[in-house]
PDB file with one MODEL, atoms N, CA, C and O in Angstrom:
MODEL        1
ATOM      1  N   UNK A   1     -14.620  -2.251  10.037  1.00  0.00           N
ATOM      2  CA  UNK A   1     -13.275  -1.735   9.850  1.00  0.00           C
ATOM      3  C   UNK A   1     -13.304  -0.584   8.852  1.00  0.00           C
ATOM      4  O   UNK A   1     -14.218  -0.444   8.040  1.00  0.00           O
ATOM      5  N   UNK A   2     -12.274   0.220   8.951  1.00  0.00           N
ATOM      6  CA  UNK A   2     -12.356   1.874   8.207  1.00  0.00           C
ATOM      7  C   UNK A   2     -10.942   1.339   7.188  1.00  0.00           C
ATOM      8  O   UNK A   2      -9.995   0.637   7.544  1.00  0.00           O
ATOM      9  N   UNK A   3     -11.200   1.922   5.903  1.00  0.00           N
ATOM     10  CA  UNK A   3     -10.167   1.888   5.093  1.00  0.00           C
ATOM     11  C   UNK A   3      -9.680   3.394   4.788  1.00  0.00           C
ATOM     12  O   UNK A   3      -8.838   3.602   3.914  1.00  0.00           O
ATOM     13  N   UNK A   4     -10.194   4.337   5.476  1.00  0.00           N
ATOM     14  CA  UNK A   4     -10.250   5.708   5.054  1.00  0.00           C
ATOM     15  C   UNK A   4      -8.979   6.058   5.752  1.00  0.00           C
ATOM     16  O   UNK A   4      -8.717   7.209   5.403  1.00  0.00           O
ATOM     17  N   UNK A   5      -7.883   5.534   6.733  1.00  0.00           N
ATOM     18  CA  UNK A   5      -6.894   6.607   7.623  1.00  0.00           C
ATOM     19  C   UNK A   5      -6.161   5.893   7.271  1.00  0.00           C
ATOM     20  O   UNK A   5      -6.209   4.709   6.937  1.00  0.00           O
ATOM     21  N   UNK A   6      -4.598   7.413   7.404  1.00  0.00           N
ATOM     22  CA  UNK A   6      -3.744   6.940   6.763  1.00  0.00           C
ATOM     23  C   UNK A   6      -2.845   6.339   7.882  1.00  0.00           C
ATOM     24  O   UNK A   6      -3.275   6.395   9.033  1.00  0.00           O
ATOM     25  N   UNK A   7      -1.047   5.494   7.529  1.00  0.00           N
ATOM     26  CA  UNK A   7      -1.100   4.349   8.223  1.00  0.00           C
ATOM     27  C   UNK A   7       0.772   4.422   8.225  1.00  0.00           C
ATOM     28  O   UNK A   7       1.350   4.521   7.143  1.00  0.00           O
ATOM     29  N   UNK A   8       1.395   4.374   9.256  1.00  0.00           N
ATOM     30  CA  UNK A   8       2.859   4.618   8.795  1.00  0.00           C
ATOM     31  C   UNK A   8       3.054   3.027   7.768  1.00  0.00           C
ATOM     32  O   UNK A   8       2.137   2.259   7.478  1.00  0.00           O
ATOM     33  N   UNK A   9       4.254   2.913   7.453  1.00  0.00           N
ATOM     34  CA  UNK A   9       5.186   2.304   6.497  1.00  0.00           C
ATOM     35  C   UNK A   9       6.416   2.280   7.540  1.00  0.00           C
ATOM     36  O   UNK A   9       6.953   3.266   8.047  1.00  0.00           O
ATOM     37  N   UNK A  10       6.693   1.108   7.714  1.00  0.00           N
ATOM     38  CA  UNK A  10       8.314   0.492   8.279  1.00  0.00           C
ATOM     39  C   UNK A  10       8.753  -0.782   7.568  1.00  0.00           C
ATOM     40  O   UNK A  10       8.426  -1.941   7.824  1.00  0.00           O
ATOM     41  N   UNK A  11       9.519  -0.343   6.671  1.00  0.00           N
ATOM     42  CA  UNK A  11       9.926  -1.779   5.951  1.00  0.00           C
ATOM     43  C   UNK A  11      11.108  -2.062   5.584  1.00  0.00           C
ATOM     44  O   UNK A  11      11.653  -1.110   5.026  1.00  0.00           O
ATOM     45  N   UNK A  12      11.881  -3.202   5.689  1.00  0.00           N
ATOM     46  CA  UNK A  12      12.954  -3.100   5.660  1.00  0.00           C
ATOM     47  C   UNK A  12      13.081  -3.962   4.210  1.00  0.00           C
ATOM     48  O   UNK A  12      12.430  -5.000   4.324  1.00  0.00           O
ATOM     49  N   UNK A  13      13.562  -3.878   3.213  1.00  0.00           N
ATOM     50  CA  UNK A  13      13.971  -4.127   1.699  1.00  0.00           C
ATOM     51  C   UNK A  13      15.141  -3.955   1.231  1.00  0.00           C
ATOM     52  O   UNK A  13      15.559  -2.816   1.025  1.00  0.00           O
ATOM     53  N   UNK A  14      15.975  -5.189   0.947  1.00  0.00           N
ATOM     54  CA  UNK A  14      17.494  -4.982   0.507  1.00  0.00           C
ATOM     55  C   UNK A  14      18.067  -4.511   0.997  1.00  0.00           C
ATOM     56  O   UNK A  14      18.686  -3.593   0.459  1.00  0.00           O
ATOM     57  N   UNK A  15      18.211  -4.746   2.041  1.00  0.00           N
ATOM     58  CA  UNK A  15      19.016  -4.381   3.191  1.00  0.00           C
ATOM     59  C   UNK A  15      18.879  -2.817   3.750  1.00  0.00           C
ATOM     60  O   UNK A  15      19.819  -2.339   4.384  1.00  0.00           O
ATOM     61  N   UNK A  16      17.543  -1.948   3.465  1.00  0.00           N
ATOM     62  CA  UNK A  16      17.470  -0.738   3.090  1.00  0.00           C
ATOM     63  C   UNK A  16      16.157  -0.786   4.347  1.00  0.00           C
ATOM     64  O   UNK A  16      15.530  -1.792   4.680  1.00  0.00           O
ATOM     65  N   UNK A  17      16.033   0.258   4.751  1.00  0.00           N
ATOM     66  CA  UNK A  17      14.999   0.689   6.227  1.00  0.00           C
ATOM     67  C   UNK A  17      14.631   1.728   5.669  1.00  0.00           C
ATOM     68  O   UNK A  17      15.332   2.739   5.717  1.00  0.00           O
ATOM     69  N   UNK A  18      13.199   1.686   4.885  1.00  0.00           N
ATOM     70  CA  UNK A  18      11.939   2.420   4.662  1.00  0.00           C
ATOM     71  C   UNK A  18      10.745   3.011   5.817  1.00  0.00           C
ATOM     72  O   UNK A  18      10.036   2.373   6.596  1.00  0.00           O
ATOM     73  N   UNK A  19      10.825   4.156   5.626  1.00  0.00           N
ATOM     74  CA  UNK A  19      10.205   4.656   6.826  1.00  0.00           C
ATOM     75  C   UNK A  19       9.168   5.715   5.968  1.00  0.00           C
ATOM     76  O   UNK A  19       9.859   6.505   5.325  1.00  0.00           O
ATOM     77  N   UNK A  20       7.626   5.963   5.768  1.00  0.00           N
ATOM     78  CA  UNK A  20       6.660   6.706   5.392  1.00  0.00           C
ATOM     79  C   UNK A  20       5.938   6.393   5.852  1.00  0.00           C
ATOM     80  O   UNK A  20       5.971   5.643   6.828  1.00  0.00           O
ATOM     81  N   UNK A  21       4.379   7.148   4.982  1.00  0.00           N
ATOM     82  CA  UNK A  21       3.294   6.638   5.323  1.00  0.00           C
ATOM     83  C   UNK A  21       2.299   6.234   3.888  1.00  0.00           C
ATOM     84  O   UNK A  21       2.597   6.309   2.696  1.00  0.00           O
ATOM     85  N   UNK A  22       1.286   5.877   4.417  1.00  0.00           N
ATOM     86  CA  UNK A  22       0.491   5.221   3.491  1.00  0.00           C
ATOM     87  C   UNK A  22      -1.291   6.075   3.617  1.00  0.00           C
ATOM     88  O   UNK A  22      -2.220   6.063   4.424  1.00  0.00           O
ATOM     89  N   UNK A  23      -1.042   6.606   2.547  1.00  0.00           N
ATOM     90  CA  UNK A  23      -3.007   7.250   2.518  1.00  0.00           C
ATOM     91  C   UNK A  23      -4.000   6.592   1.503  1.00  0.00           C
ATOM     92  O   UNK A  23      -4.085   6.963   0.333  1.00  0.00           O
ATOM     93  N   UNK A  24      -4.624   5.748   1.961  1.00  0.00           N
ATOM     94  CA  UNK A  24      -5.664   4.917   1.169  1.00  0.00           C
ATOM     95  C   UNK A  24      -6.439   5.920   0.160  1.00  0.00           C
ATOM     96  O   UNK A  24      -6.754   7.003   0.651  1.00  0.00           O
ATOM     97  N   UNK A  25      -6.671   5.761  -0.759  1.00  0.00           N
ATOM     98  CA  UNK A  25      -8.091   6.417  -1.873  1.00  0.00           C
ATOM     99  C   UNK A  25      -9.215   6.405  -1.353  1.00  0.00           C
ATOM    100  O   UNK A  25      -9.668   5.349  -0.912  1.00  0.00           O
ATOM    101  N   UNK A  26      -9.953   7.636  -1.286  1.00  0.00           N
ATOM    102  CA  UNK A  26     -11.508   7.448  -1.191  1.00  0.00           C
ATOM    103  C   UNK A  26     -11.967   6.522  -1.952  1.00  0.00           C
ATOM    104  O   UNK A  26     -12.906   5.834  -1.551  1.00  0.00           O
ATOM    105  N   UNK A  27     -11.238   6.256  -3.562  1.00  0.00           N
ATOM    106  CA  UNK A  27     -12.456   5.409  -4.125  1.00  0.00           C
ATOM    107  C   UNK A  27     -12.337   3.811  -3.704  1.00  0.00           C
ATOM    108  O   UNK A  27     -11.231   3.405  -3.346  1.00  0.00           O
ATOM    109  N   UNK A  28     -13.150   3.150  -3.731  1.00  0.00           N
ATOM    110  CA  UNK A  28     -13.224   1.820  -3.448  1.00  0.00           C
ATOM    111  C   UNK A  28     -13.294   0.431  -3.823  1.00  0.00           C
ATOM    112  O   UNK A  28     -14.209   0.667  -4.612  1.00  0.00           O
ATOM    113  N   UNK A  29     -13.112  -0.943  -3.962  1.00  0.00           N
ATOM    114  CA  UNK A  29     -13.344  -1.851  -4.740  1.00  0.00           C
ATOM    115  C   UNK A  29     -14.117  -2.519  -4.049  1.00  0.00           C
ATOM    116  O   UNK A  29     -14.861  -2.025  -3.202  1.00  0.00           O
ATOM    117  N   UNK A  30     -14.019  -4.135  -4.410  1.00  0.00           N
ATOM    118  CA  UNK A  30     -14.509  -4.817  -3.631  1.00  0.00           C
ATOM    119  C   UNK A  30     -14.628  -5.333  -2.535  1.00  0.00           C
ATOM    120  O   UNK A  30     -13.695  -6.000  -2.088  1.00  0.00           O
ATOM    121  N   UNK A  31     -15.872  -5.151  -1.775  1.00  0.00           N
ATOM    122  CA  UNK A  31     -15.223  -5.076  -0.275  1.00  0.00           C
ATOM    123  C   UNK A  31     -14.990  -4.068   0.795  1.00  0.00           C
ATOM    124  O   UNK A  31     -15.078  -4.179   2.018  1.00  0.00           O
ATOM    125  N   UNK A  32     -14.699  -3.147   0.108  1.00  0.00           N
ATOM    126  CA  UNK A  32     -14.600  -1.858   0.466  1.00  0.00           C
ATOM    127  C   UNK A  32     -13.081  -1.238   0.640  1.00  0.00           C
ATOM    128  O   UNK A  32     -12.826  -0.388   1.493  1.00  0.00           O
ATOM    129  N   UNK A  33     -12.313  -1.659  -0.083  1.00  0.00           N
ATOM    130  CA  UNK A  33     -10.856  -1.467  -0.209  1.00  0.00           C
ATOM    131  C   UNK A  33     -10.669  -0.760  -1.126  1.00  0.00           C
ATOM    132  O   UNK A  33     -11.058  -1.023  -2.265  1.00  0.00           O
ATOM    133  N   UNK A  34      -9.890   0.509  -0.726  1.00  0.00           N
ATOM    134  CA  UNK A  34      -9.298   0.715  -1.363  1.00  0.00           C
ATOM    135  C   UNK A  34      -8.599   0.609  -2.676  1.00  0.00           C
ATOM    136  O   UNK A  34      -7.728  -0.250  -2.817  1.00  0.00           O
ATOM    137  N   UNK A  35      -8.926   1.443  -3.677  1.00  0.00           N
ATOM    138  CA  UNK A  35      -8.430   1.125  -4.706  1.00  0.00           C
ATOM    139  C   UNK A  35      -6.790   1.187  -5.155  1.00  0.00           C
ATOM    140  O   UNK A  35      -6.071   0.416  -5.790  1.00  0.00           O
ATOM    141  N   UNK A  36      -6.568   2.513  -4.490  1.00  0.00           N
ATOM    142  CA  UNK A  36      -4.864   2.901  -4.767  1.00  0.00           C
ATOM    143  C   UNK A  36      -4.646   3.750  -3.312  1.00  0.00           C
ATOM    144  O   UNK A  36      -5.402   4.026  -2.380  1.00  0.00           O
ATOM    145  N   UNK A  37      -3.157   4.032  -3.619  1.00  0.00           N
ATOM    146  CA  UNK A  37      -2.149   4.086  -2.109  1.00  0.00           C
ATOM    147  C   UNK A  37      -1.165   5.037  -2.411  1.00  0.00           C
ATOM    148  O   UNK A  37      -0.170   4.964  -3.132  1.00  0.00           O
ATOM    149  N   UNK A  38      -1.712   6.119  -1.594  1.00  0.00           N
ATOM    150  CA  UNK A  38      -0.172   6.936  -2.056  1.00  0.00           C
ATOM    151  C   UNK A  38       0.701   6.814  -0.799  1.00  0.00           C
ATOM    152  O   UNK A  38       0.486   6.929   0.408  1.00  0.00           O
ATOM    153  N   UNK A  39       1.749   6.542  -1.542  1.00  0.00           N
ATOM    154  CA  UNK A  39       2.649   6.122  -0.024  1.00  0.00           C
ATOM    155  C   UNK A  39       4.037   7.114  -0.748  1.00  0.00           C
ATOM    156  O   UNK A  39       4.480   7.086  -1.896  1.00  0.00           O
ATOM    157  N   UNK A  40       4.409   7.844   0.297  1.00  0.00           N
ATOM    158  CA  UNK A  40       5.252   8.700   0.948  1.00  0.00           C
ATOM    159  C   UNK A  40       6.443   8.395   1.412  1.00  0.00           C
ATOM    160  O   UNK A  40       6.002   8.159   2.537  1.00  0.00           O
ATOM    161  N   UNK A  41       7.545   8.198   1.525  1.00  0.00           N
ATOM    162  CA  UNK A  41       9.039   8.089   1.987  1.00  0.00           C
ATOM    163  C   UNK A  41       9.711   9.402   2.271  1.00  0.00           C
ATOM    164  O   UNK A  41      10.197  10.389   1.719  1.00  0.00           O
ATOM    165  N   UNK A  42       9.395   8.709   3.768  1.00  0.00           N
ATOM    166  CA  UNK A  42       9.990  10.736   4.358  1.00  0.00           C
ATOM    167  C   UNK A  42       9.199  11.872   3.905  1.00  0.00           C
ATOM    168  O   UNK A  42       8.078  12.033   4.387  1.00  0.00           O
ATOM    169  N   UNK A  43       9.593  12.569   3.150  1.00  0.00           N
ATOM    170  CA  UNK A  43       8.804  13.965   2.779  1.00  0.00           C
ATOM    171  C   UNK A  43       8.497  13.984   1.383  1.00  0.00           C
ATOM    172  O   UNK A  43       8.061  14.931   0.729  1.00  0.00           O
ATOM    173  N   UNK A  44       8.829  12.600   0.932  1.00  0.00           N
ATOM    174  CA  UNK A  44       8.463  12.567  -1.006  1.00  0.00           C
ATOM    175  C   UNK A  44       7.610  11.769  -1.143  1.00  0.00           C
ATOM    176  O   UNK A  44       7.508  10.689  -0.562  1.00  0.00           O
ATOM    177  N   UNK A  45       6.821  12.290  -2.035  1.00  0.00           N
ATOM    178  CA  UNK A  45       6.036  10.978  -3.036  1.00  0.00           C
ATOM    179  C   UNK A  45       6.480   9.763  -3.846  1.00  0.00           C
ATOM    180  O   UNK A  45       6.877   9.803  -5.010  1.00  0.00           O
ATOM    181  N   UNK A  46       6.381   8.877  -3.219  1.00  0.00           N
ATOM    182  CA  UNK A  46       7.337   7.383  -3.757  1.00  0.00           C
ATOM    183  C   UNK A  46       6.324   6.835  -5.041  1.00  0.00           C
ATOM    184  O   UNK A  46       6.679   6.295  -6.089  1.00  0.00           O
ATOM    185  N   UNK A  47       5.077   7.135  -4.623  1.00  0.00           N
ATOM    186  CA  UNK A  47       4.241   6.016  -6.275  1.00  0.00           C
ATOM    187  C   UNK A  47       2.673   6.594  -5.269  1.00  0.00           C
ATOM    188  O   UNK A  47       2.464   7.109  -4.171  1.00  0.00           O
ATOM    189  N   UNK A  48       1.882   6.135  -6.414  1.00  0.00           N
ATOM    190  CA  UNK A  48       0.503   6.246  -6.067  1.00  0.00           C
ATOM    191  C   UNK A  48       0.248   4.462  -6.545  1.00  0.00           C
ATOM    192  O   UNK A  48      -0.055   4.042  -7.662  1.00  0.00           O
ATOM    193  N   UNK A  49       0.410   3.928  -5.696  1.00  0.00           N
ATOM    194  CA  UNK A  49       0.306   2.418  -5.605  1.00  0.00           C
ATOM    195  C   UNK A  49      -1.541   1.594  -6.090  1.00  0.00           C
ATOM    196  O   UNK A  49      -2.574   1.997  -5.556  1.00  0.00           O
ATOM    197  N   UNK A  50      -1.520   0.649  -6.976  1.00  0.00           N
ATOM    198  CA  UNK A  50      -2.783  -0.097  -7.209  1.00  0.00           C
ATOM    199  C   UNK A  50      -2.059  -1.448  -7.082  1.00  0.00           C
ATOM    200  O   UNK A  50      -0.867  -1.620  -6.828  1.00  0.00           O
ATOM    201  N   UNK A  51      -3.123  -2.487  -7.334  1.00  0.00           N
ATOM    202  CA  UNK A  51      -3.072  -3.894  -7.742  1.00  0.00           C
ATOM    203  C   UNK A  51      -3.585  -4.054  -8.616  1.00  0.00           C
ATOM    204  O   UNK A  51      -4.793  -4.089  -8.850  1.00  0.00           O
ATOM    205  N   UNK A  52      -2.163  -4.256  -9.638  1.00  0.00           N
ATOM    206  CA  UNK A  52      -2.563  -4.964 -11.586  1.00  0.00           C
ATOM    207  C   UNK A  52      -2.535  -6.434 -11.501  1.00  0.00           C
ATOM    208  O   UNK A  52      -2.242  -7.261 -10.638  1.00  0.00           O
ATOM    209  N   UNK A  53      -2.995  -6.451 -12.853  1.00  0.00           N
ATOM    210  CA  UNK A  53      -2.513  -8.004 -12.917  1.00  0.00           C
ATOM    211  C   UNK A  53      -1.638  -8.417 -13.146  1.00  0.00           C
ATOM    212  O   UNK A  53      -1.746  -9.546 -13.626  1.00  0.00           O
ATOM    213  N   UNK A  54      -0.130  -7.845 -12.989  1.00  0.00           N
ATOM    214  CA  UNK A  54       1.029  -7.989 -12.759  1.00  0.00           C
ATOM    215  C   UNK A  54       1.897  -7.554 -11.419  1.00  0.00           C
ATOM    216  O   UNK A  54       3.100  -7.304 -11.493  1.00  0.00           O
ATOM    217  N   UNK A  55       1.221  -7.501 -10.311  1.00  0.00           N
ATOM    218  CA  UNK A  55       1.359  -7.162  -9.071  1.00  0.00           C
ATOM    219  C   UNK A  55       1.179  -5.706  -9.337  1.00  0.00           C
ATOM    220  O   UNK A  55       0.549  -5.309 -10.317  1.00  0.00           O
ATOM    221  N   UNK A  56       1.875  -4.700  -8.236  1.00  0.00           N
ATOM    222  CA  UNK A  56       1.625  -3.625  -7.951  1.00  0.00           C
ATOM    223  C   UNK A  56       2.479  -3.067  -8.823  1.00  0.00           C
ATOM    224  O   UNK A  56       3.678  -3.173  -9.080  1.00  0.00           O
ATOM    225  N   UNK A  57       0.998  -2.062  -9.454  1.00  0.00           N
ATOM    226  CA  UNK A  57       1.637  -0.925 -10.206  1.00  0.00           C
ATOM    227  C   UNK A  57       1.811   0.331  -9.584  1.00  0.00           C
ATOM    228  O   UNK A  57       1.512   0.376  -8.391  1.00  0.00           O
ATOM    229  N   UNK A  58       2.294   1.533 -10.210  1.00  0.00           N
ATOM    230  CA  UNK A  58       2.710   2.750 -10.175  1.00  0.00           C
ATOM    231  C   UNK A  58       1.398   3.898 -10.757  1.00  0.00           C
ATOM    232  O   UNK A  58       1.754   4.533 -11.750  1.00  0.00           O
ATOM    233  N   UNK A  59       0.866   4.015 -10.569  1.00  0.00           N
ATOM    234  CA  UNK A  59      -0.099   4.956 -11.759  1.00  0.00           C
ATOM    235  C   UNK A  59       1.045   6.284 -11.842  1.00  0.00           C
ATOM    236  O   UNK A  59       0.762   7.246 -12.556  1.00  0.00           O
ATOM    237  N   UNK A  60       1.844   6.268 -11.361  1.00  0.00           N
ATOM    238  CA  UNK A  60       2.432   7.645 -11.697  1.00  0.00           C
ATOM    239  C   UNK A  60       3.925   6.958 -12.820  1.00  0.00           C
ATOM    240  O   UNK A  60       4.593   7.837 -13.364  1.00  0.00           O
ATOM    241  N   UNK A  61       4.263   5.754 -13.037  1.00  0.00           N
ATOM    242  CA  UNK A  61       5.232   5.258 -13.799  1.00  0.00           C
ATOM    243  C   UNK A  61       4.452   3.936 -14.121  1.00  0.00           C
ATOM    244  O   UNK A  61       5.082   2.916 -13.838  1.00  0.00           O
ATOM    245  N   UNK A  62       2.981   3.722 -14.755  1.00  0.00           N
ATOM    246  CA  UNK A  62       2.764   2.061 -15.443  1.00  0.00           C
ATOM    247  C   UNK A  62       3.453   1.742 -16.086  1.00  0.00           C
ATOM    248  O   UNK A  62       4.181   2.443 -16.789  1.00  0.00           O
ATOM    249  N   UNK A  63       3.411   0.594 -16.022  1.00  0.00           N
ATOM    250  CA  UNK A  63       4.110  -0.711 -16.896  1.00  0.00           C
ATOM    251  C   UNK A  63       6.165  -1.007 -16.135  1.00  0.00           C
ATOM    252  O   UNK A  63       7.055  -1.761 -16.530  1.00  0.00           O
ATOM    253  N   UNK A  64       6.127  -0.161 -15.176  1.00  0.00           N
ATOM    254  CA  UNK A  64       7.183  -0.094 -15.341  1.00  0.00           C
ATOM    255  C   UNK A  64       7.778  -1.250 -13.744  1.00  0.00           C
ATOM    256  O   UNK A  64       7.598  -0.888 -12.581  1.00  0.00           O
ATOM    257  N   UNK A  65       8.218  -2.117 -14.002  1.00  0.00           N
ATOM    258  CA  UNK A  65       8.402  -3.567 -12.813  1.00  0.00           C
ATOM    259  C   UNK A  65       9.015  -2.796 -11.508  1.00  0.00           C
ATOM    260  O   UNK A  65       9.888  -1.933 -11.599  1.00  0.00           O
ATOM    261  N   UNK A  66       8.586  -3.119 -10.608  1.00  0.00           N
ATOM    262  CA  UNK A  66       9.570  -1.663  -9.477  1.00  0.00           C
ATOM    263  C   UNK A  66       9.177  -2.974  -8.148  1.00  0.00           C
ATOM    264  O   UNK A  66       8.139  -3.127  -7.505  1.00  0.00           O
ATOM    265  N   UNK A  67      10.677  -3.873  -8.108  1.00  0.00           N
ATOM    266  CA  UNK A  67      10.434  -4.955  -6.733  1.00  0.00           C
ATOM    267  C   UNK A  67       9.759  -4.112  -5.170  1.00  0.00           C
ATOM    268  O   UNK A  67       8.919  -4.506  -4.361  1.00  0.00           O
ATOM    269  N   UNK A  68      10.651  -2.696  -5.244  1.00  0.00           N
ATOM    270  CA  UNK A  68      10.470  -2.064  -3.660  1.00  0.00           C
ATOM    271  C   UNK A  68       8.701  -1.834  -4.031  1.00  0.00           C
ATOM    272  O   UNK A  68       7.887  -2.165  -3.168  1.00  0.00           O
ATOM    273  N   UNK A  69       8.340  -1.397  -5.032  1.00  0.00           N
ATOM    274  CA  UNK A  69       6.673  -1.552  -5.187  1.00  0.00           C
ATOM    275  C   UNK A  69       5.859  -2.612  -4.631  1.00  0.00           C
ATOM    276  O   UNK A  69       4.845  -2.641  -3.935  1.00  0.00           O
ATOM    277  N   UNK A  70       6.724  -3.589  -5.229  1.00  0.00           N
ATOM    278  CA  UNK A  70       5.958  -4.563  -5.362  1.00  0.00           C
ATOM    279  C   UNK A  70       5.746  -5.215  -3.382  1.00  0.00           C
ATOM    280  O   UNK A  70       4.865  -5.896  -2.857  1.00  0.00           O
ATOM    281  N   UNK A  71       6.876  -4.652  -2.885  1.00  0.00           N
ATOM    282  CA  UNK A  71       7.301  -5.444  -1.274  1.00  0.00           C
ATOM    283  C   UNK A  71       6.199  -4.555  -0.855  1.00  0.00           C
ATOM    284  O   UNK A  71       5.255  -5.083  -0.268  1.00  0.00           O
ATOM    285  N   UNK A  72       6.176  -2.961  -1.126  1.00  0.00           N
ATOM    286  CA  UNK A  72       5.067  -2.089  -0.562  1.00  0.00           C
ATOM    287  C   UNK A  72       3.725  -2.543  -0.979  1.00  0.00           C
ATOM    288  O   UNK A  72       2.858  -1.924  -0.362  1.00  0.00           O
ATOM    289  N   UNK A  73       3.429  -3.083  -1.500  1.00  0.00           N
ATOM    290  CA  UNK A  73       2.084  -3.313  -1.436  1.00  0.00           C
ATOM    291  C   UNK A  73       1.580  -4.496  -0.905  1.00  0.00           C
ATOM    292  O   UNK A  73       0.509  -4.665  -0.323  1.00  0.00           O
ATOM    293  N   UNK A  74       2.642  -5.471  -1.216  1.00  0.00           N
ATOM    294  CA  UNK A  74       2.273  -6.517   0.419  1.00  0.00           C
ATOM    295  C   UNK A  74       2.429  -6.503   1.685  1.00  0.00           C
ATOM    296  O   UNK A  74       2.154  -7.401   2.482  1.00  0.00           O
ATOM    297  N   UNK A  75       3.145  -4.855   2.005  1.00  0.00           N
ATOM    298  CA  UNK A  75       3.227  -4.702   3.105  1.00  0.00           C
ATOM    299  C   UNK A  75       1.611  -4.476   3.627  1.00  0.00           C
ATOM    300  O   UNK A  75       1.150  -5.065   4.605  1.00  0.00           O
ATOM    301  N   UNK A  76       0.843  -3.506   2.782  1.00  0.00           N
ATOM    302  CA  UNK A  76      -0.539  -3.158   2.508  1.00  0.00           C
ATOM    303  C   UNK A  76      -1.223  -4.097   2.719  1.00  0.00           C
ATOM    304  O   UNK A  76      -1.904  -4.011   3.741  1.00  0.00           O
ATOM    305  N   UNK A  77      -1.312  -4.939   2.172  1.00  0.00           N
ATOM    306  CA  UNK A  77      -2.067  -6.132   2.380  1.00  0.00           C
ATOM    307  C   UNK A  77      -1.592  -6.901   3.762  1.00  0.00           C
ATOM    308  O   UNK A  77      -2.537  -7.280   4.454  1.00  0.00           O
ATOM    309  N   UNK A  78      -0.663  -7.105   4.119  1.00  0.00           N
ATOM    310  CA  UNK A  78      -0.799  -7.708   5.993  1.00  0.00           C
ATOM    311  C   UNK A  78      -1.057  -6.740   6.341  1.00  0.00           C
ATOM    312  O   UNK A  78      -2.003  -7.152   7.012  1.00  0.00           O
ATOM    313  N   UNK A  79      -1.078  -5.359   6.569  1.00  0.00           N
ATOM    314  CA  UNK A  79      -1.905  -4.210   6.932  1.00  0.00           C
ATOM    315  C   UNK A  79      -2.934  -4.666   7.651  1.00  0.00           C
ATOM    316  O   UNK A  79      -3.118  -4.984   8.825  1.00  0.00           O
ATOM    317  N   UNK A  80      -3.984  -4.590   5.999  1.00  0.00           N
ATOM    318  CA  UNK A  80      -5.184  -4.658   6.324  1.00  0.00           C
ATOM    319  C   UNK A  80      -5.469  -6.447   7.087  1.00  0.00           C
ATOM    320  O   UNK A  80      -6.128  -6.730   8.087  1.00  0.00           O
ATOM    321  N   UNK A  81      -4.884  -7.145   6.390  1.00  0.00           N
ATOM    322  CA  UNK A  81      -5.197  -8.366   7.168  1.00  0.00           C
ATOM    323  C   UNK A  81      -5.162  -8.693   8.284  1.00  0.00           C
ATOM    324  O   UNK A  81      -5.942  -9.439   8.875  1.00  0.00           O
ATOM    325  N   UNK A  82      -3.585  -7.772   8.950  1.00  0.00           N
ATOM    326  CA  UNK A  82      -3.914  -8.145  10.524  1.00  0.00           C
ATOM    327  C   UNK A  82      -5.217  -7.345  11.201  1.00  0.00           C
ATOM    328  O   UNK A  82      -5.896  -7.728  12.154  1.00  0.00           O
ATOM    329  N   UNK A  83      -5.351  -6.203  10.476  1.00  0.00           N
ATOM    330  CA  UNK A  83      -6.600  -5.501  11.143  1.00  0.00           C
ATOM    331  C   UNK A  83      -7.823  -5.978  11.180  1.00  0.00           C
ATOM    332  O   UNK A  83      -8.592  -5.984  12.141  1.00  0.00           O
ATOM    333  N   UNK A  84      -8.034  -6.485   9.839  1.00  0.00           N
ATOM    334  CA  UNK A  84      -9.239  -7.440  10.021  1.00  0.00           C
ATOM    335  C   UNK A  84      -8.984  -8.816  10.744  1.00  0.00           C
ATOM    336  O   UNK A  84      -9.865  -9.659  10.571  1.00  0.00           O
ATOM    337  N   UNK A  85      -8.193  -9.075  11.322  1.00  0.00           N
ATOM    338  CA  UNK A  85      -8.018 -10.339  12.092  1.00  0.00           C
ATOM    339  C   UNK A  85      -8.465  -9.851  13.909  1.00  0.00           C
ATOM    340  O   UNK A  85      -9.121 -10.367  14.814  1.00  0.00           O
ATOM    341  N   UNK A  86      -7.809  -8.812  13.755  1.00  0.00           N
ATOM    342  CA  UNK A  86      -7.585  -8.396  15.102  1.00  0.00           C
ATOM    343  C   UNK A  86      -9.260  -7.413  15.689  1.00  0.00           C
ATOM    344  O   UNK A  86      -9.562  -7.427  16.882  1.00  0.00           O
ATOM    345  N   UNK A  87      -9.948  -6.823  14.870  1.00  0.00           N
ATOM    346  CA  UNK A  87     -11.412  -7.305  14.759  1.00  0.00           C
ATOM    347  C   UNK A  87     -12.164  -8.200  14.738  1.00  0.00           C
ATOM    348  O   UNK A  87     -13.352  -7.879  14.703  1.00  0.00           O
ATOM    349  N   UNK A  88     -11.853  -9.575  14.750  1.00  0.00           N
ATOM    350  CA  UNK A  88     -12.025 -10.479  13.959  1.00  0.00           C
ATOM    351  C   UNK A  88     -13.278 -10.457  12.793  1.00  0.00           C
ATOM    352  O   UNK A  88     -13.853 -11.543  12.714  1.00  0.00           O
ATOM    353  N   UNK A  89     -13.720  -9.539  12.001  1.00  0.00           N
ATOM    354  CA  UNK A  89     -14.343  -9.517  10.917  1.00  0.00           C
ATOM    355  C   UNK A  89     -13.404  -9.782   9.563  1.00  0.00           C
ATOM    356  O   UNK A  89     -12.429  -9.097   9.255  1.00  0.00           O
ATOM    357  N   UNK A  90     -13.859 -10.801   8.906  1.00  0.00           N
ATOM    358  CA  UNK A  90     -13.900 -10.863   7.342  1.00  0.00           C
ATOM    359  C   UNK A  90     -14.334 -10.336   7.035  1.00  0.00           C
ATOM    360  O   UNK A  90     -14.455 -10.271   5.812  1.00  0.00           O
TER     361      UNK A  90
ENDMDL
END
């Protein structure tokens, strides 16, 4: 499986219909994932997205609690999970 291409965003949050996309980081962690996420809303830059140890941060606003962050980055994660399912590689 490739973590390198980028990936739309459809999410619906507080009653609100999010529509972007999502471009993974060249750099990598464990596994081969992606470290951070810049994800896009429409034609703006919404956050350059990681996983802290306080769920998903902002590198462009740390420390700062942001729920629609936090929904975007578990959107990220069934992402990749259904993809690796649907490969079936772990």
């Amino acid at each position: 499986m490739t973590f390198e291409k980028n990936f739309p965003l459809c999410l619906a949050f507080e009653q609100k219909h999010y529509l972007g996309t999502i471009t993974p980081s060249v750099e990598k962690g464990p596994g081969g994932m992606p470290l951070s996420f810049r994800v896009t809303l429409g034609d703006e830059v919404f956050a350059d997205l990681y996983s802290g140890d306080d769920g998903w941060q902002d590198r462009l606003t740390p420390g700062l609690p942001n729920p629609l962050a936090n929904a975007i980055g578990n959107y990220i994660l069934q992402y990749y999970e259904q993809q690796v399912g649907a490969t079936g590689r772990t």
